[in-house]
KOLTOR-26972 format. One record per residue (C-alpha): residue number from 0; x, y, z. Coordinates in steps of 0.5 Angstrom, whole numbers, always signed. Layout:
residues N
<pt><k>NUM</k><px>X</px><py>Y</py><pz>Z</pz></pt>
...
END
This chain:
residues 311
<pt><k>0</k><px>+0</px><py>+0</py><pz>+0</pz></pt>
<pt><k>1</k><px>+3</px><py>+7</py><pz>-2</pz></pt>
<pt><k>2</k><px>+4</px><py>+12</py><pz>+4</pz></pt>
<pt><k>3</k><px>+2</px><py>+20</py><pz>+1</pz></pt>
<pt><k>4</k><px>+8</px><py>+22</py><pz>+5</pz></pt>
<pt><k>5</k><px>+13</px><py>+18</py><pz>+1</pz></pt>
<pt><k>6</k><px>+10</px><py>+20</py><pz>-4</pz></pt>
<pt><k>7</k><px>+9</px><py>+27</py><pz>-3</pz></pt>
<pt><k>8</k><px>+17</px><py>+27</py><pz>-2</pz></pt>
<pt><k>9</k><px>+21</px><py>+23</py><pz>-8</pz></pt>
<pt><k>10</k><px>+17</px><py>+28</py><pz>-12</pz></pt>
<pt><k>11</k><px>+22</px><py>+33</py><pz>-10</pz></pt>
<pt><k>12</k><px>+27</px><py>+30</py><pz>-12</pz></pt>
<pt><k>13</k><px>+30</px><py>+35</py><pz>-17</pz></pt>
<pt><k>14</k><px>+33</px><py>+33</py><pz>-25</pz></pt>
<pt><k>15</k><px>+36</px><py>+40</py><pz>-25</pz></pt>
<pt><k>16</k><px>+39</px><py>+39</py><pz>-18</pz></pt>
<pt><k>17</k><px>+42</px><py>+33</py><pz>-19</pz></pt>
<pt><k>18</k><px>+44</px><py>+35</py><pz>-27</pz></pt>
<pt><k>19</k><px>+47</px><py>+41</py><pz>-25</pz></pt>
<pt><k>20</k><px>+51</px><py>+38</py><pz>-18</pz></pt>
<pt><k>21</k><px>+53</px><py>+32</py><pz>-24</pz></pt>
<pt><k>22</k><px>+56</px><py>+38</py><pz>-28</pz></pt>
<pt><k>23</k><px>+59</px><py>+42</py><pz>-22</pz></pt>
<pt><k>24</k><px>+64</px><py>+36</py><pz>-20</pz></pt>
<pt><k>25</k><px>+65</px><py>+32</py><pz>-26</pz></pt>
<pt><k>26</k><px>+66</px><py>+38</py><pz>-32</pz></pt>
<pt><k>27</k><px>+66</px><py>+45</py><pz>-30</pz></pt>
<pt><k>28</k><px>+69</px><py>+47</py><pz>-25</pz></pt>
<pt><k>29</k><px>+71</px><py>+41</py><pz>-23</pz></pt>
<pt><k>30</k><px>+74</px><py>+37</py><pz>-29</pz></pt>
<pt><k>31</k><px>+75</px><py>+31</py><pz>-23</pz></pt>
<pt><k>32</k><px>+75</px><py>+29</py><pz>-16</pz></pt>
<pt><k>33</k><px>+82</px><py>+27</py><pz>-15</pz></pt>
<pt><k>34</k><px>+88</px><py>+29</py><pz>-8</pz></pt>
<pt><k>35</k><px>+93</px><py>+27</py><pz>-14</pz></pt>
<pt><k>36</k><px>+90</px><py>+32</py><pz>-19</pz></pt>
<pt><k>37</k><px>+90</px><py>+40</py><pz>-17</pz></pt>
<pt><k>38</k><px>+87</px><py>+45</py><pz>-23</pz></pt>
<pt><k>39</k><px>+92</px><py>+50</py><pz>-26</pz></pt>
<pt><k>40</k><px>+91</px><py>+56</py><pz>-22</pz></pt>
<pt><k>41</k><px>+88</px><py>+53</py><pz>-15</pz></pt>
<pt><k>42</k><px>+91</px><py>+52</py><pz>-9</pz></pt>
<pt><k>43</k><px>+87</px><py>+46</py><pz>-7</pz></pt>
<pt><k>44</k><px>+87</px><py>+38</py><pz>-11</pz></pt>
<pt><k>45</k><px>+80</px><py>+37</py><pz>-14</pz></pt>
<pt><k>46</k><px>+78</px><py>+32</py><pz>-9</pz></pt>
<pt><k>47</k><px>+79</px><py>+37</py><pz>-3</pz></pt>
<pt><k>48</k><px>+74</px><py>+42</py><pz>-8</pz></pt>
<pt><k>49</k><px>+70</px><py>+37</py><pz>-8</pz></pt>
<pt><k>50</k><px>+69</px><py>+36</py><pz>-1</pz></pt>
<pt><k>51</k><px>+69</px><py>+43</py><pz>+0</pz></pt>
<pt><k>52</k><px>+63</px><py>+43</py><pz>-6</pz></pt>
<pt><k>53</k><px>+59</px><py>+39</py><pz>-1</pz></pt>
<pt><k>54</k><px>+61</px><py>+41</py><pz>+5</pz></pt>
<pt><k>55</k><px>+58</px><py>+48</py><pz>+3</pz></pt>
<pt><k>56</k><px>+51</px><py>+45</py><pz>-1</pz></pt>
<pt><k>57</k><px>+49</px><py>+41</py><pz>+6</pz></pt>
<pt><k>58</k><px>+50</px><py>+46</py><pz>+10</pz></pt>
<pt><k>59</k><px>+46</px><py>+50</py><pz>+6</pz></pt>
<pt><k>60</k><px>+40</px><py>+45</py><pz>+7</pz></pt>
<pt><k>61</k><px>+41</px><py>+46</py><pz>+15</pz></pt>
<pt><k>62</k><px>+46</px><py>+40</py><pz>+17</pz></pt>
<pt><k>63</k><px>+52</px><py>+40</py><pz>+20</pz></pt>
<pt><k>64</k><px>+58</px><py>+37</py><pz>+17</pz></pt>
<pt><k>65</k><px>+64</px><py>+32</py><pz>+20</pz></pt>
<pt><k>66</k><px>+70</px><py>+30</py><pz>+17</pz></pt>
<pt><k>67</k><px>+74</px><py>+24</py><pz>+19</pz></pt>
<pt><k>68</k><px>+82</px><py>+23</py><pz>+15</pz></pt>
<pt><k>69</k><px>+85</px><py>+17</py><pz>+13</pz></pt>
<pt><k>70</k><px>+91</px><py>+17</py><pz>+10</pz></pt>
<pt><k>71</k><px>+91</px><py>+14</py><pz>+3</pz></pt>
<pt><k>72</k><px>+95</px><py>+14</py><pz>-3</pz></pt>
<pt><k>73</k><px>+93</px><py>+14</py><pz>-10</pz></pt>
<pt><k>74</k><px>+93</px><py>+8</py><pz>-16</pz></pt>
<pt><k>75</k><px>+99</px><py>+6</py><pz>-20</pz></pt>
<pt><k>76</k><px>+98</px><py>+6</py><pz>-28</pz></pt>
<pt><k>77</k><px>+99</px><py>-1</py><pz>-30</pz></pt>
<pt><k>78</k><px>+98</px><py>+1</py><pz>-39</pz></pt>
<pt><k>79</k><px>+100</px><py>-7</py><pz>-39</pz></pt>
<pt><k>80</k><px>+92</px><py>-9</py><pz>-37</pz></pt>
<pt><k>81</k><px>+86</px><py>-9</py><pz>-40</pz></pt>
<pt><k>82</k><px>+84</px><py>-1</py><pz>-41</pz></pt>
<pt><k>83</k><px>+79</px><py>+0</py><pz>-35</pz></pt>
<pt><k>84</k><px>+83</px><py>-4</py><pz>-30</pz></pt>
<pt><k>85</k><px>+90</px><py>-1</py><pz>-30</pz></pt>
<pt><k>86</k><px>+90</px><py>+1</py><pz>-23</pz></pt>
<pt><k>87</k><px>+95</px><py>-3</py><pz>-19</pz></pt>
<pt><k>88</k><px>+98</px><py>-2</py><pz>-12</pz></pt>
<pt><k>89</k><px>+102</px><py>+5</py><pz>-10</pz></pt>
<pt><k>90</k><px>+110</px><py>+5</py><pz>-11</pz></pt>
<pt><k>91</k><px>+113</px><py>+6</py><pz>-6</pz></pt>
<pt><k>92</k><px>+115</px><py>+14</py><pz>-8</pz></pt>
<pt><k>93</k><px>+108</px><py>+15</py><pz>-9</pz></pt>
<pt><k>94</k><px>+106</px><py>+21</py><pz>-4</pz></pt>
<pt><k>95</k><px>+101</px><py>+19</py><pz>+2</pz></pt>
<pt><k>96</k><px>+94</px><py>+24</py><pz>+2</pz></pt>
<pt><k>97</k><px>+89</px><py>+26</py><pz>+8</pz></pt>
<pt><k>98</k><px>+83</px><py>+24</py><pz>+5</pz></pt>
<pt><k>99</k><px>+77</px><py>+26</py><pz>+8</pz></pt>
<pt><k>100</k><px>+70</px><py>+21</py><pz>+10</pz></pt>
<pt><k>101</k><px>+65</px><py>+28</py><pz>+10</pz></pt>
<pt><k>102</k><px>+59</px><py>+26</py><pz>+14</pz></pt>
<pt><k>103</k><px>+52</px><py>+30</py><pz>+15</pz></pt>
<pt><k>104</k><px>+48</px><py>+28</py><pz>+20</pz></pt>
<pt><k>105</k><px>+39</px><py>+29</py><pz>+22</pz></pt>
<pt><k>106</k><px>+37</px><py>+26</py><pz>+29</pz></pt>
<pt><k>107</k><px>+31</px><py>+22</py><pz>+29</pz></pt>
<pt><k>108</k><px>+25</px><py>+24</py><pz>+33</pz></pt>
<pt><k>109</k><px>+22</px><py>+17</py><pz>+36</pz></pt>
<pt><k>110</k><px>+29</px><py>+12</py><pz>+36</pz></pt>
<pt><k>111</k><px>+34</px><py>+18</py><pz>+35</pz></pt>
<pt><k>112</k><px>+39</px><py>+12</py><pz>+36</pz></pt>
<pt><k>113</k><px>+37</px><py>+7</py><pz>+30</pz></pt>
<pt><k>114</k><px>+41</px><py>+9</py><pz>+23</pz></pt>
<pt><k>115</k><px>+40</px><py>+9</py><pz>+16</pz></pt>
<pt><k>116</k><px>+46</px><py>+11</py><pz>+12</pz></pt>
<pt><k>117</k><px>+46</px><py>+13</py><pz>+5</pz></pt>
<pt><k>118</k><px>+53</px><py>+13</py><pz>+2</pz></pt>
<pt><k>119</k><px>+57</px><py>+14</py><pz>-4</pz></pt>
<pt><k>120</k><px>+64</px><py>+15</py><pz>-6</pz></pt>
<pt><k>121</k><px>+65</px><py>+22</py><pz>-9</pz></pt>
<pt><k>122</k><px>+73</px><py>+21</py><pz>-11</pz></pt>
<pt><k>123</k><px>+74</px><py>+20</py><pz>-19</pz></pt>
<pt><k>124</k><px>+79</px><py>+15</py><pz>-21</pz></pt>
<pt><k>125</k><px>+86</px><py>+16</py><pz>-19</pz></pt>
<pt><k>126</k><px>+91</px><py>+13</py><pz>-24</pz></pt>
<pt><k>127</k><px>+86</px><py>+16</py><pz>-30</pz></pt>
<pt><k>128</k><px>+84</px><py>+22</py><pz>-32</pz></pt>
<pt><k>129</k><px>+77</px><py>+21</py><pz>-31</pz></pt>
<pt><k>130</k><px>+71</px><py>+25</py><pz>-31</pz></pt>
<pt><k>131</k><px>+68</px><py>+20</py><pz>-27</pz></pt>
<pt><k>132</k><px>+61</px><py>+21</py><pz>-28</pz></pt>
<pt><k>133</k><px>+57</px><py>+15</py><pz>-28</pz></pt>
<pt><k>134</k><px>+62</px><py>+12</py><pz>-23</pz></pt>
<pt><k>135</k><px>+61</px><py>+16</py><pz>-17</pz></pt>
<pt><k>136</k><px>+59</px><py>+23</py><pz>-19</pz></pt>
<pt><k>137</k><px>+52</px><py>+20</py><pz>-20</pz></pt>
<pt><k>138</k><px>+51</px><py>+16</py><pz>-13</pz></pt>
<pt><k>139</k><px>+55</px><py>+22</py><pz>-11</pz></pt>
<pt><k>140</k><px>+49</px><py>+28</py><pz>-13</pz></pt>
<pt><k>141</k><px>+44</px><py>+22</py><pz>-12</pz></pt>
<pt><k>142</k><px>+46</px><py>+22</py><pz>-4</pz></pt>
<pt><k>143</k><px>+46</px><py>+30</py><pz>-4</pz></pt>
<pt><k>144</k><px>+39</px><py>+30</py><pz>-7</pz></pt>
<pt><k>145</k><px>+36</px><py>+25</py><pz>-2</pz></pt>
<pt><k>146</k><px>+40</px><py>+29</py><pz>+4</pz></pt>
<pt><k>147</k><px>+37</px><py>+35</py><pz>+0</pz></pt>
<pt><k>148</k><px>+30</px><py>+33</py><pz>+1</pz></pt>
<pt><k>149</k><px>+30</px><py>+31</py><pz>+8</pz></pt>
<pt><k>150</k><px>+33</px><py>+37</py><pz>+10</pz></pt>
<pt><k>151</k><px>+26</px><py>+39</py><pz>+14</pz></pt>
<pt><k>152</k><px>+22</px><py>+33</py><pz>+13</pz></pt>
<pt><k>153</k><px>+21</px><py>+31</py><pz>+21</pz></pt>
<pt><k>154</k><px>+25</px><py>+23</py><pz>+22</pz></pt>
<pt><k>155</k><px>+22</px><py>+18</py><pz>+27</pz></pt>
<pt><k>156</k><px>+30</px><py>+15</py><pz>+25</pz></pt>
<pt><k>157</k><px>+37</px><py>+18</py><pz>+24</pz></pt>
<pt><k>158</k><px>+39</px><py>+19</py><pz>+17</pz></pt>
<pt><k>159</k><px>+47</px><py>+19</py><pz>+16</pz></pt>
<pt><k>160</k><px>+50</px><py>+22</py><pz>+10</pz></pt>
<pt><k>161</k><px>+57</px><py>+20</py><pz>+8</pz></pt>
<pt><k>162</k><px>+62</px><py>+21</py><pz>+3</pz></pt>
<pt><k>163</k><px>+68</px><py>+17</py><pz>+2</pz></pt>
<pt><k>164</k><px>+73</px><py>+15</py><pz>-3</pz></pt>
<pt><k>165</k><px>+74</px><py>+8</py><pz>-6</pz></pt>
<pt><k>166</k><px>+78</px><py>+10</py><pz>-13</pz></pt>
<pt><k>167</k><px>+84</px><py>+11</py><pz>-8</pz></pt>
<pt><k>168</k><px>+88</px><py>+6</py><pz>-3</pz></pt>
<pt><k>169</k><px>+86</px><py>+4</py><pz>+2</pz></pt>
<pt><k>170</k><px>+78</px><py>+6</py><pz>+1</pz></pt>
<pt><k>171</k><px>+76</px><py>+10</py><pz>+6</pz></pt>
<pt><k>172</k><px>+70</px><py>+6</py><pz>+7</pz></pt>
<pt><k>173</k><px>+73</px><py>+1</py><pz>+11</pz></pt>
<pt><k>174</k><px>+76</px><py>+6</py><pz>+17</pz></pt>
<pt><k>175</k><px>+68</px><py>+9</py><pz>+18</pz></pt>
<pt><k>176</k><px>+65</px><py>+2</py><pz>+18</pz></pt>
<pt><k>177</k><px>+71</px><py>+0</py><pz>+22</pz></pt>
<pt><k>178</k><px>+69</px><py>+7</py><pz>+28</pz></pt>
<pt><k>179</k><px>+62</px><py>+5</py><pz>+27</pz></pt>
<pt><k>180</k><px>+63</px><py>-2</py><pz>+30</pz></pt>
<pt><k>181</k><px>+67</px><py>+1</py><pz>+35</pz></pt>
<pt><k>182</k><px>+62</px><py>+5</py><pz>+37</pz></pt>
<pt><k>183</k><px>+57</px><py>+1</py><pz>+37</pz></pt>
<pt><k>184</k><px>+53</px><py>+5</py><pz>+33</pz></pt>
<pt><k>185</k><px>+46</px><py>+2</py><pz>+31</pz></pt>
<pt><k>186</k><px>+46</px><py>+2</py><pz>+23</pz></pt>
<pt><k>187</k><px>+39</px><py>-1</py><pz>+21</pz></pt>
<pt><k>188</k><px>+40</px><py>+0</py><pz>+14</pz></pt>
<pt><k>189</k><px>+46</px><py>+2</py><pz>+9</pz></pt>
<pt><k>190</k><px>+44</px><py>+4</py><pz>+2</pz></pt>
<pt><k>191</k><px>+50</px><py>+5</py><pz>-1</pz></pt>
<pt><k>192</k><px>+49</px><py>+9</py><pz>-9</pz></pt>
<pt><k>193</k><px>+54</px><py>+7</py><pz>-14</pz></pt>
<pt><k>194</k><px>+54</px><py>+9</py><pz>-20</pz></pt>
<pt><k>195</k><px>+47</px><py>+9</py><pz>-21</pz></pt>
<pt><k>196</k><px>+44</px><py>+9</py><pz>-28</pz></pt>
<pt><k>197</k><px>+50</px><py>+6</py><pz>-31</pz></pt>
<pt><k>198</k><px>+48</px><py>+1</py><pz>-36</pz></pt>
<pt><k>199</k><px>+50</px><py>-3</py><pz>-43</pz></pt>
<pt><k>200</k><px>+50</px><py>+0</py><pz>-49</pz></pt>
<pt><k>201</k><px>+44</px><py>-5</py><pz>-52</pz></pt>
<pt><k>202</k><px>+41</px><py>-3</py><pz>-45</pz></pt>
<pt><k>203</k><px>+42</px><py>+5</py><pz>-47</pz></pt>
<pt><k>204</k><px>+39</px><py>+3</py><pz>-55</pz></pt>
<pt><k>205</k><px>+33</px><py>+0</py><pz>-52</pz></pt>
<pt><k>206</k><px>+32</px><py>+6</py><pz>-47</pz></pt>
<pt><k>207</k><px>+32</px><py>+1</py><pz>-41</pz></pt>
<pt><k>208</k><px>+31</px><py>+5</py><pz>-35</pz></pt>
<pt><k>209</k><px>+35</px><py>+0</py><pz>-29</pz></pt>
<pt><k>210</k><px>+37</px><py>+0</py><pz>-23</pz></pt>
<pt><k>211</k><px>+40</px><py>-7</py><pz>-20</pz></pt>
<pt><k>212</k><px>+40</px><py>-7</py><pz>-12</pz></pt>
<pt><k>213</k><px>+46</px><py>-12</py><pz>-9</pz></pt>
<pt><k>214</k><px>+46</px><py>-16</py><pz>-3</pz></pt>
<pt><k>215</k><px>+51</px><py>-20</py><pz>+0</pz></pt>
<pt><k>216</k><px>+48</px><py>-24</py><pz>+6</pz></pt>
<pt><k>217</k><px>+40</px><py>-26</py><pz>+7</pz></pt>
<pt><k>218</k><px>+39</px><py>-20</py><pz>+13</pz></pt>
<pt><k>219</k><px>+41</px><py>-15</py><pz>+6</pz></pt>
<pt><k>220</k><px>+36</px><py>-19</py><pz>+2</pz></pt>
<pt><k>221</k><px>+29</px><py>-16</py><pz>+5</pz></pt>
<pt><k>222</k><px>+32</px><py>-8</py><pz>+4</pz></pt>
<pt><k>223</k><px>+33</px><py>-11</py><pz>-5</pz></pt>
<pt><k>224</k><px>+26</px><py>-13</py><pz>-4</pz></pt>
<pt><k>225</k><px>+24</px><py>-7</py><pz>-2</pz></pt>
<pt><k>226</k><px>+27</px><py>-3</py><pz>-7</pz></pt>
<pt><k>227</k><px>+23</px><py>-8</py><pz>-12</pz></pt>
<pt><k>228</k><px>+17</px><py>-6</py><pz>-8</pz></pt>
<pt><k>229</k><px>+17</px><py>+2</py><pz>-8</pz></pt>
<pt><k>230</k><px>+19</px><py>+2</py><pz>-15</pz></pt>
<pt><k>231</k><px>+12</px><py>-2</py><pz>-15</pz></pt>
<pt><k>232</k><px>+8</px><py>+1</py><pz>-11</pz></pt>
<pt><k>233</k><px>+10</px><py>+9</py><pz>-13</pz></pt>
<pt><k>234</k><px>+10</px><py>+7</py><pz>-20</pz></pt>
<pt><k>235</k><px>+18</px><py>+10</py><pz>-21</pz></pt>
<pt><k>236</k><px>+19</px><py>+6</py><pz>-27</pz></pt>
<pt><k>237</k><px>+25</px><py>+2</py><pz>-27</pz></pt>
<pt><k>238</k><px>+27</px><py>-4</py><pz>-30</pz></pt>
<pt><k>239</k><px>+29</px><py>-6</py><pz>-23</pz></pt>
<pt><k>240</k><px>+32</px><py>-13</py><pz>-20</pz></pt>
<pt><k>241</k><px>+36</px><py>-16</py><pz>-15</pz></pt>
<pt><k>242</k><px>+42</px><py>-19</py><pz>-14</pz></pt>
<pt><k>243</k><px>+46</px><py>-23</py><pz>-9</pz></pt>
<pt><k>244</k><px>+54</px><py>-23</py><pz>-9</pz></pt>
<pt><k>245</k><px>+58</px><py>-29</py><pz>-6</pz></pt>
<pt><k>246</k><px>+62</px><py>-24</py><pz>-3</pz></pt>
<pt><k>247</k><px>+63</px><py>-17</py><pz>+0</pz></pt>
<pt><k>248</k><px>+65</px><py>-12</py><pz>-5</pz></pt>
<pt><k>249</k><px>+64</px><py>-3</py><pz>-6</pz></pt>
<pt><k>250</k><px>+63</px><py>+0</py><pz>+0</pz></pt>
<pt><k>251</k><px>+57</px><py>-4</py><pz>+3</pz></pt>
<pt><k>252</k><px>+62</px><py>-10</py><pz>+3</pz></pt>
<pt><k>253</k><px>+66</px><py>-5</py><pz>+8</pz></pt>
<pt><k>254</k><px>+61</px><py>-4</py><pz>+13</pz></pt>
<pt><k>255</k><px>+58</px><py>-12</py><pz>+11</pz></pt>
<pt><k>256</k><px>+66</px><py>-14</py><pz>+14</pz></pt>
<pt><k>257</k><px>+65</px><py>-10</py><pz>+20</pz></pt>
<pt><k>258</k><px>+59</px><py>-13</py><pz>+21</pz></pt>
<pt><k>259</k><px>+53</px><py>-10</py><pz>+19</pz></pt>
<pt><k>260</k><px>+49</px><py>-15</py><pz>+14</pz></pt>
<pt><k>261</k><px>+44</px><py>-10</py><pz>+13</pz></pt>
<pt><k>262</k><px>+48</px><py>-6</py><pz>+7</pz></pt>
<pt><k>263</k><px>+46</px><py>-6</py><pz>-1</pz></pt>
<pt><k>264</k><px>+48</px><py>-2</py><pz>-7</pz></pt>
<pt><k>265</k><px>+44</px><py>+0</py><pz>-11</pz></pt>
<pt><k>266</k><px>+47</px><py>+1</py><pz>-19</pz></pt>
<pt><k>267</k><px>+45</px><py>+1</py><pz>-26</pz></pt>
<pt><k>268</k><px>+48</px><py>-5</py><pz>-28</pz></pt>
<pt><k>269</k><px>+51</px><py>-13</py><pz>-25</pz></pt>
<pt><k>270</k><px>+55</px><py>-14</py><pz>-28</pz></pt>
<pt><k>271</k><px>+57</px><py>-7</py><pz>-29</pz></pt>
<pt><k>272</k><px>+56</px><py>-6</py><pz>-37</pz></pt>
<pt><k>273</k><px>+57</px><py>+2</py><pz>-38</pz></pt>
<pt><k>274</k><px>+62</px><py>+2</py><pz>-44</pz></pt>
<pt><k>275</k><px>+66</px><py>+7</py><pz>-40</pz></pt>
<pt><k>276</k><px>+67</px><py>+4</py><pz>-34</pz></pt>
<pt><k>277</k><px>+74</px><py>+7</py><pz>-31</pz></pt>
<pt><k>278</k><px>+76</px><py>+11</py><pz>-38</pz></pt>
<pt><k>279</k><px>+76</px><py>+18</py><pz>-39</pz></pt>
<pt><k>280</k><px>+70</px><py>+19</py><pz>-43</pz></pt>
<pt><k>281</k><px>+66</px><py>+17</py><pz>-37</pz></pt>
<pt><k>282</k><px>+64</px><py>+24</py><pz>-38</pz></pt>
<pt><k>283</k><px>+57</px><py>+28</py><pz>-35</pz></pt>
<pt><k>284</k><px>+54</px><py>+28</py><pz>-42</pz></pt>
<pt><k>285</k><px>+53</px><py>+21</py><pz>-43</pz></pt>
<pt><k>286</k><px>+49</px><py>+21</py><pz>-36</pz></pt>
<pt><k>287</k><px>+41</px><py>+18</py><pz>-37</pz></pt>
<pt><k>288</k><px>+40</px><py>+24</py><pz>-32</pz></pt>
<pt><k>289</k><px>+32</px><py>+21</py><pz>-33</pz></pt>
<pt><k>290</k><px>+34</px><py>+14</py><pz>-30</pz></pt>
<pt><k>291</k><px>+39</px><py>+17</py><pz>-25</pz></pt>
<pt><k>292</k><px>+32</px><py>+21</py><pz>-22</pz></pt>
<pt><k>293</k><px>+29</px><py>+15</py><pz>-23</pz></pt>
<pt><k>294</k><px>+34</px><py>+11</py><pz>-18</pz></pt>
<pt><k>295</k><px>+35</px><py>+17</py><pz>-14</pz></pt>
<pt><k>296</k><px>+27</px><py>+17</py><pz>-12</pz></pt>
<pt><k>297</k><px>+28</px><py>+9</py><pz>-11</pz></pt>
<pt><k>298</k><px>+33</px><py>+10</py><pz>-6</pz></pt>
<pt><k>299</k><px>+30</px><py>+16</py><pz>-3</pz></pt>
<pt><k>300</k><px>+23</px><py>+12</py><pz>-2</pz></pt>
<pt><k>301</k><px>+25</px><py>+5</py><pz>+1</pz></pt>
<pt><k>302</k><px>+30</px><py>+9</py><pz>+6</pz></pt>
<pt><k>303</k><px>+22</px><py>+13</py><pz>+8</pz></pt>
<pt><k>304</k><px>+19</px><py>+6</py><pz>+9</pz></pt>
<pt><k>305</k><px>+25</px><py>+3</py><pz>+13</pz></pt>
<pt><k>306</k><px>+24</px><py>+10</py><pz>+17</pz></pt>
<pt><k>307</k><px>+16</px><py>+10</py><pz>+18</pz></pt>
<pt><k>308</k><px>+16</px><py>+2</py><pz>+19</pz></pt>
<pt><k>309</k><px>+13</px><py>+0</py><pz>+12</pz></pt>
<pt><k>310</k><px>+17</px><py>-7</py><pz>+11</pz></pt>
END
């Protein structure tokens, strides 16, 4: 059964919010979203900009933002693989970067201390020149906007919002699902959003709008079930599905390993199909904004029904 107030919120969700943020770090001014790369004339590397970029908008939507440092490296360029695999493990006179996991947080008023966590990677790929636009800039924006859409909306659940880099070693992932174990946090679902609307070329000629929902162990099933049923029950449109994986992977598999069963990502294909996947011209042009709201929507309604307890 449809809930008017889930309804009522993921029309709010904006094409031209989530375009403009698309091209905004993607394109211009920010060509990239990388420690190793600073624009001529900056004093600051893109991926600090881009932090900035996002501290700047959430906290003009009310939030307060938080950052957490991990010390990371950039990827190696290994030409001798295949194109969209040349990343390999840092040389030794690879420099070490701060790189920062960025949190925004909304208190829930009923169970303040239940937690729905809604994460992406913002950084682009470290070894390449990549715009990186469907990976991640795409689940990027698609977190900005649902943060964007709750901002006054009155949470009987905690809603977190991270931001974390996965296109540099190590994933910084790791280090905020390790403190959340740590602190005992009480995470009651994860979505993670990665590279959303991303799909193969077929797909693309046949206007598919899709979106896939990966689980890993049987407590994450119910949460890809549940993307199924929004986009049912709130007539979205996509081409959804679901899909186990044998073993952890992407940012989810960070919290998954940490012990919170409850995580899924949601991505426009498995196994990833977008024919430029980790290439420079994975550019914003190319994004299917249409599925990206689409996913944004989606994602933004199964987190509404976990909050209100319509599971």
């Amino acid at each position: 059964m449809s809930n008017s107030l889930i309804s009522d919120l993921i029309k709010l969700v904006d094409a031209n919010q989530l375009r403009q943020n698309l091209f905004s770090l993607s394109k211009s001014p920010l060509p990239y979203r990388k420690l190793n790369h600073t624009v001529p004339g900056n004093i600051k590397n893109t991926l600090y900009q881009t932090d900035d970029f996002i501290q700047k908008k959430l906290e003009s939507w009310g939030y307060g933002v938080q950052k957490e440092g991990v010390k990371v490296r950039a990827f190696s360029c290994d030409i001798s693989k295949p194109k969209a695999h040349q990343y390999s493990s840092p040389t030794e006179e690879s420099p070490w970067f701060t790189a920062y996991n960025l949190y925004a947080k909304k208190t829930g008023l009923v169970y303040p201390e239940e937690i729905i966590l809604f994460l992406s990677h913002k950084d682009s790929q470290s070894w390449v020149d990549s715009p990186g636009a469907y990976d991640n800039c795409s689940g990027t924006v698609s977190t900005m906007e649902i943060a964007r859409v709750l901002k006054d909306y009155p949470a009987q659940r905690s809603f977190w919002f991270l931001f974390c880099n996965e296109e540099h070693t190590p994933w910084t992932s790791v280090s905020a699902a390790e403190n959340a174990k740590s602190r005992n946090d009480n995470l009651v679902a994860i979505f993670n959003l990665d590279s959303m609307g991303g799909k193969s070329q077929a797909e693309i000629n046949a206007g598919l709008k899709t979106n896939v929902t990966l689980f890993t162990k049987p407590q994450g099933e119910q949460f890809a079930d549940l993307m199924g049923e929004v986009n049912r029950v709130y007539s979205i449109g996509l081409n959804q599905r679901k899909q186990k994986r044998e073993t952890p992977g992407d940012d989810d598999g960070s919290f998954i390993k940490s012990g919170f069963p409850i995580a899924i990502m949601n991505v426009g294909s498995f196994p990833y199909a977008d024919p430029n996947y980790h290439l420079e011209t994975d550019i914003p042009e190319l994004v299917d904004i249409q599925n990206l709201w689409m996913s944004t929507q989606a994602s933004l309604a199964a987190g509404l029904s976990v909050d209100l307890g319509e599971m």
